[in-house]
TIGUZA-794027 format. One record per residue (C-alpha): residue in one letter; y, x, z. Coordinates in steps of 0.5 Angstrom, whole numbers, plus 2048, in hexadecimal, padded with zeros to 3 digits. Each point is the difference from the previous one (the first is absolute). Layout:
BEGIN
{atom A, {Y, X, Z}}
...
END
This chain:
BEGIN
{atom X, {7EB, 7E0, 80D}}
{atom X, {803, 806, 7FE}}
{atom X, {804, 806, 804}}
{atom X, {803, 807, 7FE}}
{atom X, {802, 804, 804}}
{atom X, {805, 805, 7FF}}
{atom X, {802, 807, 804}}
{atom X, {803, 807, 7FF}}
{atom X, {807, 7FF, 7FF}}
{atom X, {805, 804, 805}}
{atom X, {806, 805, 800}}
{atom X, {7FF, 806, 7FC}}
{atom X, {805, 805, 7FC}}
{atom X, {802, 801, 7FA}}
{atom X, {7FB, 804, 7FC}}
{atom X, {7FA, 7FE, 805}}
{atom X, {7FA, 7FB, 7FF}}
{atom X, {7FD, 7FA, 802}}
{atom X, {7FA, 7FD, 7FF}}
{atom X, {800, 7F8, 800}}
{atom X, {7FA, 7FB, 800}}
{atom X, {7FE, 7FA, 7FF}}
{atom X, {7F8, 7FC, 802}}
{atom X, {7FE, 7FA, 7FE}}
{atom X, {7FC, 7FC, 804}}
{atom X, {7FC, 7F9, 800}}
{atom X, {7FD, 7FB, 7FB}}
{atom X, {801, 805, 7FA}}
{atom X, {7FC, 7FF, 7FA}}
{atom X, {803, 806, 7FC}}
{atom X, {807, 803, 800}}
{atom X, {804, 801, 7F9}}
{atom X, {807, 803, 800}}
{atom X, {803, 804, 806}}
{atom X, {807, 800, 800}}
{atom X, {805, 804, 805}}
{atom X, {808, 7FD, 800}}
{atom X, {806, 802, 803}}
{atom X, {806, 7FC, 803}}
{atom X, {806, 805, 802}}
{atom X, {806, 7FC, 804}}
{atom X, {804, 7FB, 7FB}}
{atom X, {7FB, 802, 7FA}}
{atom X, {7FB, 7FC, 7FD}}
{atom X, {7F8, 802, 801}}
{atom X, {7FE, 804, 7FA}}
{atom X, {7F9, 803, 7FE}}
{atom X, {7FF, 807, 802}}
{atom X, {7F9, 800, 7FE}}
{atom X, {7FA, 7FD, 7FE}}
{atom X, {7F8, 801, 7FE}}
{atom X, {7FB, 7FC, 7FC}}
{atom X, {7FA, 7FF, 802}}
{atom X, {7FC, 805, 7FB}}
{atom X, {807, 805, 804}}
{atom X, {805, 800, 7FA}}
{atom X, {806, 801, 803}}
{atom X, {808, 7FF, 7FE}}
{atom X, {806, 802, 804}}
{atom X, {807, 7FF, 801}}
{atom X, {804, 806, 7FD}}
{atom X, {803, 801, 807}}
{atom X, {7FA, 802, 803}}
{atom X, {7FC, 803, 7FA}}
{atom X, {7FD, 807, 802}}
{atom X, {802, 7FF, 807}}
{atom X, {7FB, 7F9, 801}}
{atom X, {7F9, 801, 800}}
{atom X, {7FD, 7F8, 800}}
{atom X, {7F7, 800, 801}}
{atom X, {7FC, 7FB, 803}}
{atom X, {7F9, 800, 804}}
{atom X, {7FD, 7FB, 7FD}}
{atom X, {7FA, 7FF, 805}}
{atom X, {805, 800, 805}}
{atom X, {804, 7FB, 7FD}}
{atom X, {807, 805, 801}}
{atom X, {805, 803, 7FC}}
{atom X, {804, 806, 802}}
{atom X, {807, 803, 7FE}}
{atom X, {801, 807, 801}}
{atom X, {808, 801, 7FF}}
{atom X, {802, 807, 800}}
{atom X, {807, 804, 7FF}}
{atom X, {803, 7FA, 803}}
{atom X, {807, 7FE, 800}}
{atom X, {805, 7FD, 804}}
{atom X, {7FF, 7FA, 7FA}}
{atom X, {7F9, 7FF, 801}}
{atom X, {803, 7FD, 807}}
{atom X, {7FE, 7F8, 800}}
{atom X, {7FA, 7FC, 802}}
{atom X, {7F9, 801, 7FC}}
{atom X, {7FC, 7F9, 7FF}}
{atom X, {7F9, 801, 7FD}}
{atom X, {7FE, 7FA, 7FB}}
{atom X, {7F9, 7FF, 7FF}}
{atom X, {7FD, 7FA, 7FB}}
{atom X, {7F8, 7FE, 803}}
{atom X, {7FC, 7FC, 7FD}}
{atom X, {7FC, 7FD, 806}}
{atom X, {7F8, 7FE, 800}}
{atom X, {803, 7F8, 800}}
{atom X, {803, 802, 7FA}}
{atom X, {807, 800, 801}}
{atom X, {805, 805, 7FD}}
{atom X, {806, 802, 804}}
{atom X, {804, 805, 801}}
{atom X, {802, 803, 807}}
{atom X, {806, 804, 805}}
{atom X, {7FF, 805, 804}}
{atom X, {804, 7FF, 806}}
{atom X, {806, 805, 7FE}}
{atom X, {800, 807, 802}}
{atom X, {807, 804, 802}}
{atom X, {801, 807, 7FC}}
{atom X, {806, 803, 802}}
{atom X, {802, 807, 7FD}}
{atom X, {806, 804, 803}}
{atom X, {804, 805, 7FC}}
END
């Protein structure tokens, strides 16, 4: 079985930081790509960012020089540092991770969701 676990949303101003999180836990093998994505009211879930497992990363346009995605790959946990935040970015942040467990399955996973609100 296999758990994530997100945290680090919350309220902040337009302009300021936050730093989300994401850990895996349970019977993994390997972890490969680690995504966040996020689901504003009445709009479909997008991918903000993700990273490889050698860290190759991408971004949506939206966040690009304000999003900084990283992995602690002996921790199983991938962060996202958002910073210069916009009343934009409110939505709900969910991270996706595809593991590899030692059965040799291969899935991808949801964090559980966490709110990120921006006021302007």
């Amino acid at each position: 079985q296999v758990q994530l676990v997100e945290s680090g949303g919350g309220l902040e101003q337009a302009g300021g930081s936050l730093r989300l999180s994401c850990a895996a836990s349970g019977s993994i093998l390997r972890v490969n790509e680690m995504d966040w994505y996020r689901q504003a009211p009445g709009k479909q879930r997008e991918l903000v960012a993700s990273i490889t497992s050698s860290g190759s990363t991408n971004y949506a346009d939206s966040v690009k020089g304000r999003f900084t995605i990283s992995r602690d790959n002996a921790k199983n946990t991938v962060y996202l540092e958002m910073n210069s935040l916009k009343a934009e970015d409110t939505a709900v942040y969910y991270c996706n991770i595809g593991i590899i467990r030692y059965s040799g399955a291969r899935s991808s996973y949801w964090g559980q969701g966490t709110q990120v609100t921006v006021s302007s």
